[in-house]
C-alpha positions in Angstrom: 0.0 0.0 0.0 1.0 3.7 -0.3 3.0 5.4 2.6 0.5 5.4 5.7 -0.9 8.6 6.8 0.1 10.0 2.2 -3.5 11.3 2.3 -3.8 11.9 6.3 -5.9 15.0 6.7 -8.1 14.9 3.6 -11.5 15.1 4.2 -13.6 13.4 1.7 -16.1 15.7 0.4 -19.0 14.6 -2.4 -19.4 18.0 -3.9 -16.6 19.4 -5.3 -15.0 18.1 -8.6 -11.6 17.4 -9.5 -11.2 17.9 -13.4 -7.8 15.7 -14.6 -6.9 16.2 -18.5 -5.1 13.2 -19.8 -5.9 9.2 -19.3 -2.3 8.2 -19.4 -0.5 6.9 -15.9 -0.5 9.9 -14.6 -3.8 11.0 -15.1 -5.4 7.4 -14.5 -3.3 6.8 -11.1 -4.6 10.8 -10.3 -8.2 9.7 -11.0 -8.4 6.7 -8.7 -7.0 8.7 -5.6 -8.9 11.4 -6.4 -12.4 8.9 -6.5 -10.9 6.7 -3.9 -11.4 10.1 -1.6 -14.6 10.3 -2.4 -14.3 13.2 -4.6 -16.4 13.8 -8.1 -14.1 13.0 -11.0 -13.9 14.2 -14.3 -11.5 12.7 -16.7 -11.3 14.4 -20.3 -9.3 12.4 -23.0 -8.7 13.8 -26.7 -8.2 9.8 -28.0 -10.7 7.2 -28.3 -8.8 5.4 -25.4 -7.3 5.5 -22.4 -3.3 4.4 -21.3 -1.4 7.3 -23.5 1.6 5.3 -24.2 0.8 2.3 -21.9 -2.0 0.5 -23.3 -2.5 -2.3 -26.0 -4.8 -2.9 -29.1 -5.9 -5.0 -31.5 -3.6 -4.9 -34.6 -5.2 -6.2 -37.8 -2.4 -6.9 -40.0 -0.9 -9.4 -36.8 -4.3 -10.4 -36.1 -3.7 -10.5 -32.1 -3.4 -7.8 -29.4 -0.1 -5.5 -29.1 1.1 -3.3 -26.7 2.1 -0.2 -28.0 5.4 -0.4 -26.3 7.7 -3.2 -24.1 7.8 -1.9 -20.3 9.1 -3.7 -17.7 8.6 -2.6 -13.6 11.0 -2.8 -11.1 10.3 -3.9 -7.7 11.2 -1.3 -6.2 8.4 1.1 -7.8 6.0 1.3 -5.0 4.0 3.9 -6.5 3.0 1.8 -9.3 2.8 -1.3 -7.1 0.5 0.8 -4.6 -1.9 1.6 -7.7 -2.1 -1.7 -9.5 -3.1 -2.9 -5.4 -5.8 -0.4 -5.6 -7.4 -1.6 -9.3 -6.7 -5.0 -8.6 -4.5 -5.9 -10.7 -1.6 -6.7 -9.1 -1.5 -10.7 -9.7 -1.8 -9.8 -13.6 2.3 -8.8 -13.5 4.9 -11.6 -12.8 8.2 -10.5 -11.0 11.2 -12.6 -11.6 12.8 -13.8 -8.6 15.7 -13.6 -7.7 16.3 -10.6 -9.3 18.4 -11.0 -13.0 19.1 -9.6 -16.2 20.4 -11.4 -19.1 22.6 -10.1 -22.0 24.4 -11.2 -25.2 26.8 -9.6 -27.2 25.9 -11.4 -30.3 29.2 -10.1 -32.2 31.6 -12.6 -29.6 28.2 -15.4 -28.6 29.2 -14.4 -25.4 26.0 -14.5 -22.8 25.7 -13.3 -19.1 23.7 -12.6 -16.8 23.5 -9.7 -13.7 22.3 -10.8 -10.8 22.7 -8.7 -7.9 22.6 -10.7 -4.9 21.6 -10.9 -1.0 21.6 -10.2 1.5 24.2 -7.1 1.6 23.6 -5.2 -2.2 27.1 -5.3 -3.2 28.4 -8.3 -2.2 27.5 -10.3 -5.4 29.8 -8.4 -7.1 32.2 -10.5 -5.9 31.3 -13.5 -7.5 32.2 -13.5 -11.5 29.3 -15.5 -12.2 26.9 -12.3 -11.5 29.1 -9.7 -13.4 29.7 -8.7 -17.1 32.5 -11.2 -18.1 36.5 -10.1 -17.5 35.3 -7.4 -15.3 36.3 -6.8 -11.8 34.7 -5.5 -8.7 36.5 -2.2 -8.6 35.2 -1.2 -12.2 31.8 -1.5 -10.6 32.4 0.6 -7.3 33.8 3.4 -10.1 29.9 4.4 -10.3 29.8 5.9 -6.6 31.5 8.9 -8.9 27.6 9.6 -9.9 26.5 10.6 -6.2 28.9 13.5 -6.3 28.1 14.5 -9.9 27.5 18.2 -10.6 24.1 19.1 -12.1 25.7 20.1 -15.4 27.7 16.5 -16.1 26.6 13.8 -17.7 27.0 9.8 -17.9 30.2 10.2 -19.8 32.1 13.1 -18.0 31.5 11.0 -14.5 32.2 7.5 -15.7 34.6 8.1 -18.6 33.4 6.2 -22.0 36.8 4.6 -21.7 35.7 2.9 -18.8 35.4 -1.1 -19.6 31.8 -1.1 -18.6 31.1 2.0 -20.4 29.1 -0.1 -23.1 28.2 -3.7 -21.7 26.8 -1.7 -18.4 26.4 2.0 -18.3 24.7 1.9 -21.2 22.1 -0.2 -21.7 21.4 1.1 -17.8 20.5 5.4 -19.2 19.4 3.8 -22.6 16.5 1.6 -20.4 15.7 3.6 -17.7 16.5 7.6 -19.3 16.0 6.6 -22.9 19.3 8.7 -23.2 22.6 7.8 -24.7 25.1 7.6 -21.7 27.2 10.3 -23.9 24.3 12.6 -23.2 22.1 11.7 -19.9 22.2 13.0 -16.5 24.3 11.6 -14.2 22.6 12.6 -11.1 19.4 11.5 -12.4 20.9 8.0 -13.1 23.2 7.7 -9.8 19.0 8.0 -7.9 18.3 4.7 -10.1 21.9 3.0 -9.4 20.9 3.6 -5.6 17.2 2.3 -5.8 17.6 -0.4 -7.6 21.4 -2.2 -7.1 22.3 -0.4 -3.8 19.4 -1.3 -1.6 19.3 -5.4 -2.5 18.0 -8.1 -4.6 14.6 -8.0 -3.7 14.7 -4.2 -5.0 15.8 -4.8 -8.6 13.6 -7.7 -9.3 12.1 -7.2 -13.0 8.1 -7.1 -13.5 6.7 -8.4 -17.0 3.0 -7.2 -18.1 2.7 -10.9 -19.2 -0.9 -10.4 -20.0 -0.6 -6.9 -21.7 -0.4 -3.2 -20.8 -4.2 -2.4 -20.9 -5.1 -5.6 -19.1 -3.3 -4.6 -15.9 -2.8 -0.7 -15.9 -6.0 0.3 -18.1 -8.9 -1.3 -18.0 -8.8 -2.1 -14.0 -8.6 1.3 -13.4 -11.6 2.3 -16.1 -14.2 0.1 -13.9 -12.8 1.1 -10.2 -13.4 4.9 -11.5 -16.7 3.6 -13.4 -17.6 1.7 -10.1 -17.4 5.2 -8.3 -19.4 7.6 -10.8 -16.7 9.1 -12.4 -17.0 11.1 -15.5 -15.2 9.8 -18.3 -15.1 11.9 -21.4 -13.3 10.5 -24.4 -12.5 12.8 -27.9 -13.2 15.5 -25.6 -9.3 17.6 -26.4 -9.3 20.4 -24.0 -8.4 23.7 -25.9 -7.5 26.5 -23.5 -8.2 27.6 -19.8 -10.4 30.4 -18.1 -9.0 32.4 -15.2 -9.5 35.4 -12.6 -6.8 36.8 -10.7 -5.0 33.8 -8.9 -8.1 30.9 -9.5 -8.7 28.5 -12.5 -12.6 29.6 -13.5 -13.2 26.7 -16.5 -11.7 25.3 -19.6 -12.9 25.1 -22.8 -13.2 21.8 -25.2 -14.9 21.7 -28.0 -17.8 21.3 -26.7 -18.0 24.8 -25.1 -16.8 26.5 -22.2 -17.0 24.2 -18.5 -17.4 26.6 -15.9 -15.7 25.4 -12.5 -17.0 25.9 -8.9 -14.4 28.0 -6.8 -14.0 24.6 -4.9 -13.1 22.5 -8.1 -9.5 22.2 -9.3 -8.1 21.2 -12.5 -4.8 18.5 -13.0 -3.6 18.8 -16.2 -1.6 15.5 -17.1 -0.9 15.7 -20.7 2.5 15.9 -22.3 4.4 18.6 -22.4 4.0 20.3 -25.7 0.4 20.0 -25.1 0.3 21.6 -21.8 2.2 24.6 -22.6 -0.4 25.1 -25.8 -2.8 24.7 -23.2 -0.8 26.8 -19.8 1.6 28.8 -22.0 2.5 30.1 -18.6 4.9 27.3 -18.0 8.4 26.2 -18.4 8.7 22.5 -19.4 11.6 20.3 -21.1 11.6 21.3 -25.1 14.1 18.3 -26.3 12.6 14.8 -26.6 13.6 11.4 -26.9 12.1 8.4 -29.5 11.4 4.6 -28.6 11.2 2.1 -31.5 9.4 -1.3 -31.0 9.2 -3.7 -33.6 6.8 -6.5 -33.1 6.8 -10.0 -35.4 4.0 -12.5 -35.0 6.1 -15.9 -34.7 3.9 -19.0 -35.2 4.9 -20.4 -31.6 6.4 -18.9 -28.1 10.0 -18.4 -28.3 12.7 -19.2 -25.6 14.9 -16.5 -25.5 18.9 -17.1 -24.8 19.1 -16.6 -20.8 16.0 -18.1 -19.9 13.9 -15.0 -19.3 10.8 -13.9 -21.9 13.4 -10.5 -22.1 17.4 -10.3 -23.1 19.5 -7.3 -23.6 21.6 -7.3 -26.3 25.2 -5.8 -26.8 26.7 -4.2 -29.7 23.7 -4.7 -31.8 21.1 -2.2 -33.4 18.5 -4.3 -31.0 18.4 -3.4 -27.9 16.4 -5.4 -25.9 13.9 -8.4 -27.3 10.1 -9.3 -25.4 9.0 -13.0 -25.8 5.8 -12.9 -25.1 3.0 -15.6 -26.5 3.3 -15.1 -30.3 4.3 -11.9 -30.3 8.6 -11.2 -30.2 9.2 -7.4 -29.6 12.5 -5.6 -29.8 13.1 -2.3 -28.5 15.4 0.6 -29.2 15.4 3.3 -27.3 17.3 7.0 -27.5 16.3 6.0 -31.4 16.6 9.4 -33.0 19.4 7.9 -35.5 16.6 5.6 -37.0 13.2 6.8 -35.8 13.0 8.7 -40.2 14.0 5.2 -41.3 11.1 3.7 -43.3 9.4 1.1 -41.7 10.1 -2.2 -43.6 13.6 -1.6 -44.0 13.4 -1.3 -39.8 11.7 -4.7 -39.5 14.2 -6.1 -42.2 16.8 -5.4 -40.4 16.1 -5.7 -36.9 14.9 -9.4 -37.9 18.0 -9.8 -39.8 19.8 -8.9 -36.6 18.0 -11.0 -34.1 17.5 -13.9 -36.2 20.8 -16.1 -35.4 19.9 -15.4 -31.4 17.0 -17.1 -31.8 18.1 -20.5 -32.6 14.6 -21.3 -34.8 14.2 -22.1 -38.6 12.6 -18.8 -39.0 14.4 -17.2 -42.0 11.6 -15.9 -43.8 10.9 -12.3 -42.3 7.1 -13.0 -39.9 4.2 -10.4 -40.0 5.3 -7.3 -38.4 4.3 -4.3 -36.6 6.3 -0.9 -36.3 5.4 1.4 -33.9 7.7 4.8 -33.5 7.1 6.7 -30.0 8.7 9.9 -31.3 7.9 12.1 -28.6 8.3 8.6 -26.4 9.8 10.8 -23.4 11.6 14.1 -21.9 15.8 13.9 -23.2 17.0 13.2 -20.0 20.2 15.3 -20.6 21.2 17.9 -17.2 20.4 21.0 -19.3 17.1 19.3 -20.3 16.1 18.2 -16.7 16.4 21.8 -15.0 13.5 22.6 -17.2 10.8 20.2 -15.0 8.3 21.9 -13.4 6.9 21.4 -9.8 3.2 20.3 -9.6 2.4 23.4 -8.1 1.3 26.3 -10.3 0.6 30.0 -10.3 -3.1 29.5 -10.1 -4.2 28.2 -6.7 -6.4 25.5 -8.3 -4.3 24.2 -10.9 -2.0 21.1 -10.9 0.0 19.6 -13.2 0.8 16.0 -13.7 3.3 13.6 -15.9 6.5 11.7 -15.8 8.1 14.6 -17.4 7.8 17.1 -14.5 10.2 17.2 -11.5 9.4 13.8 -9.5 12.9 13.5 -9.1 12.6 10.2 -11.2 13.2 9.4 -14.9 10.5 9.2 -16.9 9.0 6.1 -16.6 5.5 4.5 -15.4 6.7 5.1 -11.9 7.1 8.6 -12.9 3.9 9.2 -13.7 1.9 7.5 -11.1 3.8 9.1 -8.3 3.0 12.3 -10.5 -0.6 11.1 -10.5 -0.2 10.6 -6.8 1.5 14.4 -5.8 -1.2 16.4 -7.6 -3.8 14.2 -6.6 -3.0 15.0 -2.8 -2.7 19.0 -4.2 -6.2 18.8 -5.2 -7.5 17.0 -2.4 -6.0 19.7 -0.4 -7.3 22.1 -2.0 -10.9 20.7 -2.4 -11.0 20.2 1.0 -9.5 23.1 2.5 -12.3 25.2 0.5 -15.2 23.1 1.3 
């Protein structure tokens, strides 16, 4: 559950309304505290659907449900823990324990596994078995350089890219969790993932697969608990601009016309970035943004990946990580900007051409297939770019905003957003209440 006493002193109230714009994570995980306080919700969407970039759907040409993307949780994201508790979903994702993380640089055949161990967190570095090959300890303890890193430095100037774990460690770490090249990401930001994940023990670095889809555990749970509890969900209903007087949000206008807001109502806007400065032009938020790339192939029968996990990262290849996943195989790259303009067949050409001799299978001929580009996937996580994310607080007294790309401390990720979700939910709620 989330941290006792997080909503402590919040009276639930029936009559005032909390508007949230956006049904991504950070809107849907805003929502359900929100209703869950007893508060009148009203959820506005632009799409047909709710999940922004976490959801799946039924793709004709594979003839099967897709998710749009390949996320993985770690078990150290409460926040996202707490919230799939609270829709019920949480026996729909399946943690891998112990904790490990296969990889294969298919260039040499070599394959290893991380596995940090228990029960002191740096311990297992001691055994070979649980590092990157012909690496020692010491290379390893070179990343407590992060934790003093200026605001201004990246990956690179802390760790050196002449450092022998530059590429079989460093970066597939800012590439997974910043979507940013270690040349370019933040290094503070990724010395706060180093310590959540590898320095606090195993059992807080365990992976968590959406083995039955996106939508099926993050999505459609929460669209019956905030149906179960009257909430207003309006779908195609894009939110144009905002109405104000003095220091308080007064309505916002949709195409439908203008909604006027009671003085006790307040408004969480939790929409991406360039869409809520068209919307609040009276913020600051990050300008630079970072693609994804999945490619999925619709394989006649599940596939064992090398490692024995239904994910592997790969080294030194184009691919970055692969998904095994029923009869659907997924590769990912992320920080894709050098091939997100590349046309789409020659992507899945390639990409299959790439993974195809990992796989071990007679599958020559290139499968159905599925590209999906995230262009605007996430924030760049670079230092410059980060000092851009704003607070959830705004200039109007009523007025939050939400979204893994303002300042949660956290890269952008699904934990991101629902501890976003979380922060201006307990803004509103104070508000609300202090007003009623």
């Amino acid at each position: 559950m989330f941290p006792k006493g997080f909503f402590a002193n919040v009276d639930a109230v029936l009559m005032e309304t909390i508007h949230i714009v956006g049904a991504g994570m950070a809107g849907l995980s805003c929502a359900i505290q929100c209703a869950k306080e007893g508060k009148s919700v009203t959820l506005y969407e632009a799409s047909p659907q709710a999940g922004g970039r976490c959801r799946s759907f039924m793709d004709e040409s594979l003839g099967c449900i897709i998710d749009n993307g390949s996320h993985m949780l770690m078990s150290s994201n409460i926040a996202t823990k707490t919230y799939l508790e609270e829709i019920g979903s949480i026996a729909l994702v399946t943690e891998t324990i112990p904790a490990k993380f296969p990889f294969l640089n298919p260039k040499t055949g070599t394959l290893w596994k991380i596995e940090p161990g228990f029960p002191y967190p740096t311990l297992w570095l001691m055994n070979p078995g649980r590092r990157v090959p012909e690496t020692n300890p010491i290379s390893y303890l070179k990343g407590i350089r992060l934790s003093k890193a200026k605001a201004d430095e990246t990956v690179k100037d802390v760790i050196g890219k002449d450092d022998p774990l530059y590429e079989t460690f460093w970066q597939p770490i800012c590439r997974a969790t910043l979507n940013t090249d270690a040349d370019d990401a933040s290094a503070l930001l990724l010395w706060g993932v180093v310590k959540s994940f590898f320095l606090q023990g195993e059992k807080s670095c365990r992976p968590i697969n959406f083995e039955r889809g996106l939508s099926a555990a993050l999505v459609d749970p929460a669209l019956k608990y905030l149906r179960t509890r009257n909430a207003d969900i309006r779908y195609q209903d894009r939110i144009r601009d905002l109405t104000w007087k003095d220091n308080l949000l007064t309505g916002v206008r949709s195409l439908e016309g203008l909604h006027q807001f009671d003085k006790n109502d307040a408004l969480v806007l939790a929409i991406p970035p360039d869409i809520c400065s068209g919307i609040w032009p009276n913020i600051v938020s990050p300008s630079k943004t970072s693609p994804i790339i999945n490619v999925h192939f619709r394989v006649n029968e599940p596939i064992s990946l090398p490692g024995g996990l239904p994910f592997l990262g790969l080294i030194g290849t184009n691919s970055q990580w692969i998904f095994s996943r029923a009869e659907i195989l997924s590769v990912t790259i992320s920080a894709a900007s050098k091939f997100v303009d590349s046309p789409s067949w020659e992507l899945a050409r390639d990409l299959w051409s790439e993974i195809l001799p990992i796989l071990g299978h007679d599958l020559a001929r290139l499968p159905p297939w599925r590209v999906i580009k995230e262009r605007r996937a996430t924030i760049s996580q670079t230092p410059e770019n980060l000092q851009k994310r704003p607070g959830a607080r705004t200039n109007l007294k009523n007025l939050f905003i939400a979204g893994d790309w303002t300042d949660t401390g956290l890269p952008a990720t699904i934990e991101g957003s629902i501890q976003s979700g979380f922060r201006a939910a307990r803004l509103a709620l104070e508000y609300t209440s202090s007003n009623s």
